[in-house]
PLY file of the C-alpha trace (Angstrom):
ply
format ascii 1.0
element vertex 331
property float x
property float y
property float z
element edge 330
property int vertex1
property int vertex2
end_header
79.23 -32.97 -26.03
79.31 -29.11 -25.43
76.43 -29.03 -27.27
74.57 -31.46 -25.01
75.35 -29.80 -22.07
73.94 -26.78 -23.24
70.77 -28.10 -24.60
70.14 -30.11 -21.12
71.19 -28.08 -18.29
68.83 -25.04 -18.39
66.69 -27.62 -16.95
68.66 -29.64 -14.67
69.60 -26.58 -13.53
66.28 -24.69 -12.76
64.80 -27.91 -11.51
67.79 -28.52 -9.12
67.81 -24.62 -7.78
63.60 -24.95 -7.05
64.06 -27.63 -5.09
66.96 -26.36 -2.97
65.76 -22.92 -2.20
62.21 -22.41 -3.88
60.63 -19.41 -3.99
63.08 -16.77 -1.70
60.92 -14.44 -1.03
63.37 -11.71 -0.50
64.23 -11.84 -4.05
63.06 -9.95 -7.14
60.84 -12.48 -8.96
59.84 -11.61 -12.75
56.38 -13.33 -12.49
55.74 -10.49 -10.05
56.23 -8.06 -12.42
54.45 -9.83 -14.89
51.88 -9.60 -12.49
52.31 -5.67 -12.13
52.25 -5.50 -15.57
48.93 -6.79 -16.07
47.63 -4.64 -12.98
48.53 -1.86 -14.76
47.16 -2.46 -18.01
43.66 -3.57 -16.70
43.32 -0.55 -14.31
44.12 1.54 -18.23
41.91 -0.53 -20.42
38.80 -2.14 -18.02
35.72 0.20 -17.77
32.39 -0.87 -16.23
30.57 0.93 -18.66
32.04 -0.76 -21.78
29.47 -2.85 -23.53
30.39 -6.65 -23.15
31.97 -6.60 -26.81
34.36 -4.10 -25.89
35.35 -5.63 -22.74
36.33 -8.87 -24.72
38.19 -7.30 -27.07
39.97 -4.88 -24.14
40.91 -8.28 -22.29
41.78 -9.74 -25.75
44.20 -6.85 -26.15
45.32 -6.80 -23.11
46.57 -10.73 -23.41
48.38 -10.18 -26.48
50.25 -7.63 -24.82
51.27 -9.70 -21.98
52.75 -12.20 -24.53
54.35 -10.25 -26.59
55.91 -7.91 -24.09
57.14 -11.62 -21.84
58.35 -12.79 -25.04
60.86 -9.98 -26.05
62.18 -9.35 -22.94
62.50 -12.66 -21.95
63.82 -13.26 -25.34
66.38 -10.41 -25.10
67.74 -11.80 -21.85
68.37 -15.27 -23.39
69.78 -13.61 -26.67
72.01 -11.35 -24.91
73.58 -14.10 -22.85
74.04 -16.68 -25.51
76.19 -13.85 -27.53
78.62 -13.63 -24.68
78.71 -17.28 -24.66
76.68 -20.62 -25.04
77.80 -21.62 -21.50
76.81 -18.12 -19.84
73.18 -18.68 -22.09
72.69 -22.21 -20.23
73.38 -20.83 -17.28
71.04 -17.99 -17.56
68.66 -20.22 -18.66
69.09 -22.01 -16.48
68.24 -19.34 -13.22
65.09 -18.18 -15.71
64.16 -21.78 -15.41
64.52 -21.66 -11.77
62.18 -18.67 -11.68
59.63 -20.69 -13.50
59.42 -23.80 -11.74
57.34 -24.43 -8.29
57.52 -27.41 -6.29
59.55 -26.26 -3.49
56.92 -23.36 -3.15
53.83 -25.47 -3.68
55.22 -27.86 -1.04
55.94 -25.35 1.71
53.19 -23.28 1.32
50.71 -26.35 1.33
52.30 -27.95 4.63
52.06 -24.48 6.25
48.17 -25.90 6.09
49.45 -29.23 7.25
51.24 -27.77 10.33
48.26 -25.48 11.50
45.66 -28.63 11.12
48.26 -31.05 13.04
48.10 -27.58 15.89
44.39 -27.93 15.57
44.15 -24.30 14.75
41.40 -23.65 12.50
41.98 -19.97 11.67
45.66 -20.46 11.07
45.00 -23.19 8.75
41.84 -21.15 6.95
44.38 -17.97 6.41
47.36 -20.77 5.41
45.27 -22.44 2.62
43.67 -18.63 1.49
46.67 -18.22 0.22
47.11 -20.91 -2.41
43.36 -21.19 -3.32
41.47 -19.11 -4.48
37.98 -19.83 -3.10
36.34 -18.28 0.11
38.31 -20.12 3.22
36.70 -18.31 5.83
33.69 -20.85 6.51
35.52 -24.23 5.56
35.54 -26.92 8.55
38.83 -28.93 8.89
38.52 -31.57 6.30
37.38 -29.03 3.60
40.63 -27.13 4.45
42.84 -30.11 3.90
40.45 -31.02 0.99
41.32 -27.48 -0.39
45.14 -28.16 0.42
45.40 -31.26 -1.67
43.69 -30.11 -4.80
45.64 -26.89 -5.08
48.74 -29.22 -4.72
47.06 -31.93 -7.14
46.22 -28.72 -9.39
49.47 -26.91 -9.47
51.33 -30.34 -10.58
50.29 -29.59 -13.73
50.10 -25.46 -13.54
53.13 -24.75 -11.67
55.59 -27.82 -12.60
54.74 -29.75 -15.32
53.47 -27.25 -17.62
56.50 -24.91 -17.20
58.72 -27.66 -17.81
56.91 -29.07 -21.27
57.03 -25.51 -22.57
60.61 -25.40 -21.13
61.14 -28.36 -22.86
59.83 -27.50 -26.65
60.84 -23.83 -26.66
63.61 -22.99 -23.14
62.89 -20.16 -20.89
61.13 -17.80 -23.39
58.74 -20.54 -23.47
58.13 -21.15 -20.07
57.80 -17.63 -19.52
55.01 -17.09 -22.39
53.21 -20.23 -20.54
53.66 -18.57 -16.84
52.19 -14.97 -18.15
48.91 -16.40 -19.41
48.78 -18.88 -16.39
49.24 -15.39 -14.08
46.82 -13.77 -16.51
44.03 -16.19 -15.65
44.64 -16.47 -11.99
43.98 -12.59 -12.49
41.42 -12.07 -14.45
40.15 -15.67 -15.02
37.02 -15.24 -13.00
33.25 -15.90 -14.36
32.24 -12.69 -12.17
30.59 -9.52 -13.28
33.69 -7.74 -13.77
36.00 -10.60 -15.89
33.41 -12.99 -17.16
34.17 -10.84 -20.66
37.09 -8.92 -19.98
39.01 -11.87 -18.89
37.45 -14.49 -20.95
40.68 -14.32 -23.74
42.96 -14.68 -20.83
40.82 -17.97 -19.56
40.50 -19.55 -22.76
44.47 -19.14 -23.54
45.10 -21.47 -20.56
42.79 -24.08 -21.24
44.84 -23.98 -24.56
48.47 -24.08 -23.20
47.21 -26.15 -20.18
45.18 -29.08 -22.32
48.55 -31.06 -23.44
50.75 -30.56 -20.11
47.28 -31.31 -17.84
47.28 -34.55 -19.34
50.37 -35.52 -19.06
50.80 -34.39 -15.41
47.84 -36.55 -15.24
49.77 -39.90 -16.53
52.70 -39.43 -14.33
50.88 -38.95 -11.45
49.05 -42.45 -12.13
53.00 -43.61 -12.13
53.90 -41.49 -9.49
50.87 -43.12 -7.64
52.54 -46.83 -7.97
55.85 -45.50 -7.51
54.92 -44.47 -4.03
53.02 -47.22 -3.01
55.73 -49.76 -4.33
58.84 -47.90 -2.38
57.46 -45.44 -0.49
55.75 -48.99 1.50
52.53 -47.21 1.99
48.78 -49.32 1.28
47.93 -45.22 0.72
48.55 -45.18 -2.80
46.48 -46.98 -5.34
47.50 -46.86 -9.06
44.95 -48.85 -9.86
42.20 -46.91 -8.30
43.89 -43.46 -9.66
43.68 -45.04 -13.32
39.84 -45.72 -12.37
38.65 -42.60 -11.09
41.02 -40.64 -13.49
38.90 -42.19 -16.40
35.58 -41.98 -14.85
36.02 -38.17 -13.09
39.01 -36.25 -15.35
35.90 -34.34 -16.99
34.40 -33.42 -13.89
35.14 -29.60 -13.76
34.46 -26.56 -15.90
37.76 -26.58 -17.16
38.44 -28.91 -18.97
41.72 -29.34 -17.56
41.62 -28.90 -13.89
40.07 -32.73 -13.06
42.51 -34.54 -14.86
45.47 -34.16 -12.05
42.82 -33.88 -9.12
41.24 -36.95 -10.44
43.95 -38.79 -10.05
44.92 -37.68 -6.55
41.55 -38.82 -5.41
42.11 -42.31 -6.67
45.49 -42.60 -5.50
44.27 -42.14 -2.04
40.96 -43.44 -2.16
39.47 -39.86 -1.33
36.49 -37.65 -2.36
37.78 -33.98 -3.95
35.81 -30.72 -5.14
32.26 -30.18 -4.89
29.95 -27.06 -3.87
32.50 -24.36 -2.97
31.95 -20.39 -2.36
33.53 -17.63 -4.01
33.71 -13.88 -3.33
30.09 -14.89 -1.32
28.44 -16.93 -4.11
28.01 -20.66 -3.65
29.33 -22.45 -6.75
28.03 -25.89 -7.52
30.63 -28.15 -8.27
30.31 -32.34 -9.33
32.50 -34.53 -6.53
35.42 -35.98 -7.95
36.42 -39.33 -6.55
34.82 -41.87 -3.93
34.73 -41.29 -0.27
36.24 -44.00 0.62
37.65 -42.39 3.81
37.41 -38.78 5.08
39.88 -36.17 3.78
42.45 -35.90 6.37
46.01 -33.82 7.08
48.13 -36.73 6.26
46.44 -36.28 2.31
48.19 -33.20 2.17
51.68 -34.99 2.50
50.71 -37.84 0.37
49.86 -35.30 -2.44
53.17 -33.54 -2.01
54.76 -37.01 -2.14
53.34 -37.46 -5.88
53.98 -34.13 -6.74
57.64 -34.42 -5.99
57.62 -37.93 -7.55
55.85 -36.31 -11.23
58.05 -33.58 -10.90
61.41 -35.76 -10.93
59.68 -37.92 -14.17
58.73 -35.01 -15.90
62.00 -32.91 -15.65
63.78 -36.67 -16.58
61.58 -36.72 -19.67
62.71 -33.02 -20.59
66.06 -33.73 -19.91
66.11 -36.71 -22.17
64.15 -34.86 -25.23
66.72 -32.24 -24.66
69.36 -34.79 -25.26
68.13 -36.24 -28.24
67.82 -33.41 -30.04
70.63 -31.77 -29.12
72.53 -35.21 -30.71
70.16 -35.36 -33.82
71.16 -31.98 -34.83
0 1
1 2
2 3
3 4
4 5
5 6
6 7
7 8
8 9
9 10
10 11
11 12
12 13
13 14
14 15
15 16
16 17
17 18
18 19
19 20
20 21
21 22
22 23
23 24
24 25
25 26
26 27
27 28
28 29
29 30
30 31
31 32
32 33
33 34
34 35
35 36
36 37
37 38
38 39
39 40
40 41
41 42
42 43
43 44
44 45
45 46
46 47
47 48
48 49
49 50
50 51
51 52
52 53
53 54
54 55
55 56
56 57
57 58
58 59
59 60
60 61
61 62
62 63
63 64
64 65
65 66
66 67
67 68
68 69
69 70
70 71
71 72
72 73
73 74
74 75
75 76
76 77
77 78
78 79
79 80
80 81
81 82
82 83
83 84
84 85
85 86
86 87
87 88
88 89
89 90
90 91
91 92
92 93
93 94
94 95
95 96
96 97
97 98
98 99
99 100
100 101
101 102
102 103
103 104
104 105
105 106
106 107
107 108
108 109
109 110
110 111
111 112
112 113
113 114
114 115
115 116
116 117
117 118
118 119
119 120
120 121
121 122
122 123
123 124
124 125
125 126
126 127
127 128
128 129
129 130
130 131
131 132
132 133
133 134
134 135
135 136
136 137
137 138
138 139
139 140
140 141
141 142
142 143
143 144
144 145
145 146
146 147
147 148
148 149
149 150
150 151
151 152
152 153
153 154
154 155
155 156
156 157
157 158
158 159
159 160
160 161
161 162
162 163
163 164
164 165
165 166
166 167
167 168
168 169
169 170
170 171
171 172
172 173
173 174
174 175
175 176
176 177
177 178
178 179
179 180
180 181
181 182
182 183
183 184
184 185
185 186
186 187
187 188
188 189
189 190
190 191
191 192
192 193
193 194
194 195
195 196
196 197
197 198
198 199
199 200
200 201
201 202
202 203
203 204
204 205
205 206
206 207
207 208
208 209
209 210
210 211
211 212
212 213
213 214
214 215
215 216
216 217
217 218
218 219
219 220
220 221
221 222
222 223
223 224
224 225
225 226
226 227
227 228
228 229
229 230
230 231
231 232
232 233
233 234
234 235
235 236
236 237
237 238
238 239
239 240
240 241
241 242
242 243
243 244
244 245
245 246
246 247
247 248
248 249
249 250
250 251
251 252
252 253
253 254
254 255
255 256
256 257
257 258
258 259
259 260
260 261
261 262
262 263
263 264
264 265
265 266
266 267
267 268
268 269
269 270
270 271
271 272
272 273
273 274
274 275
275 276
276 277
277 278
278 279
279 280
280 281
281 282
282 283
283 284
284 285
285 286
286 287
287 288
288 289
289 290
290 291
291 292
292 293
293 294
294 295
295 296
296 297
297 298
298 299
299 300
300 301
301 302
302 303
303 304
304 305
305 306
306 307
307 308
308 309
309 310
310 311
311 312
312 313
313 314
314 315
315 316
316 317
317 318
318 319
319 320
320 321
321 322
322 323
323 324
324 325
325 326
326 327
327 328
328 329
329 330
């Protein structure tokens, strides 16, 4: 039994504490300093006048750094505590977990769009979404701001909740915090711009990697999380059927080949037409739509999406829990 405990409630635990208090942003968070970490290295290994071979293998480096350094001190913390005592390792665990997880965050920060649409005030929504996306806001009408809204949140199902939790999952906190340094990595250097298009190439190809199993799954249990809602949550809204559709016919739709699969499904689920052309840093990227216009992107999307993200985030951390289980009784 003790054993059981142990094996499930790092999870339970971090899951529970995100959605109670989410990201405090008065407290120390390690991702930051993961984050500061890989500042500092680029700033000591990027140099314009490197030939594009040496940039790779600079960004290369600097990757493998990243991971090893997050995995022995991450390590260390969870070693350290489970020698004083299993319990006090769970627990630690545990509050790593917490660290790792984001659906409280995701949810606030995305109706913080929400509320500034309902106010019909178009600069306070552009500079709410501008911080959760990471395209230019500063020209996007209304809709495109709530159409930016609900793909970050469609998005970050799978980046910022499921993912952690399936690495969680296989491998506990050291795991998740492996996965949530080369997810930081390529929000940092993941760009196909003149400075990271080689320098952060390894860093973008090691989260299509860690990203390709969890995106998918995220993915399914959105398509439940879809019927789910439209079955008790008494809304017409929500069509599993459609999702399934559109998630078959659009999930390759982007240039990763992860980043459709969860914002495929959100379009079908609410009958709604996501991505296409978008600018960044001043260049116009062209981008295939995902989903059919069946209706104009409106505010209310944005709390429909959070809906299914809380909904995938409950099956998902249930599915952990229960993996957790079973092999903490088969051993």
């Amino acid at each position: 039994m003790l054993r059981l405990v142990i094996f499930t409630v790092p999870i339970i635990l971090g899951w529970a504490l995100d959605l109670l208090f989410g990201d405090p942003h008065w407290l120390w968070h390690p991702v930051r300093l993961i984050g500061k970490f890989i500042q500092t290295l680029e700033n000591h290994l990027y140099r314009q006048e490197d030939s594009d071979r040496k940039k790779f293998y600079k960004g290369l480096l600097l990757s493998v750094s990243v991971i090893a350094v997050t995995a022995a001190v991450s390590g260390l913390i969870v070693f350290l505590f489970w020698k004083i005592h299993p319990c006090a390792g769970a627990l630690a665990e545990g509050v790593m977990c917490y660290q790792l997880i984001a659906v409280k965050a995701l949810k606030d920060e995305s109706m913080k769009v929400y509320r500034e649409l309902k106010n019909s005030d178009i600069d306070g929504a552009r500079r709410a979404v501008s911080m959760i996306v990471g395209r230019d806001t500063d020209r996007l009408d209304c809709t495109g701001v709530a159409k930016a809204a609900v793909e970050t949140v469609a998005e970050n199902t799978s980046d910022g909740v499921v993912a952690p939790l399936f690495y969680i999952m296989l491998f506990g906190a050291v795991g998740g915090f492996v996965y949530k340094a080369i997810n930081t990595m390529d929000s940092m250097l993941g760009y196909k711009n003149d400075r990271y298009i080689y320098f952060g190439r390894a860093a973008a190809r090691l989260d299509d990697a860690v990203n390709f199993i969890p995106s998918r799954i995220a993915a399914v249990l959105m398509i439940i999380a879809s019927g789910a809602a439209g079955i008790f949550g008494g809304s017409s809204r929500y069509n599993m059927k459609n999702a399934l559709k559109i998630y078959r016919r659009d999930r390759r739709k982007h240039a990763s080949p992860n980043s459709a699969q969860t914002e495929s499904v959100c379009a079908g689920a609410l009958g709604i037409e996501l991505a296409g052309d978008s600018y960044y840093f001043g260049k116009l990227v062209k981008k295939p739509f995902i989903g059919d216009a069946q209706r104009p992107v409106e505010p209310e999307d944005i709390v429909r999406a959070n809906v299914l993200l809380y909904i995938a985030s409950f099956l998902m951390a249930a599915l952990a829990v229960i993996l957790r289980a079973v092999l903490a009784l088969w051993r």
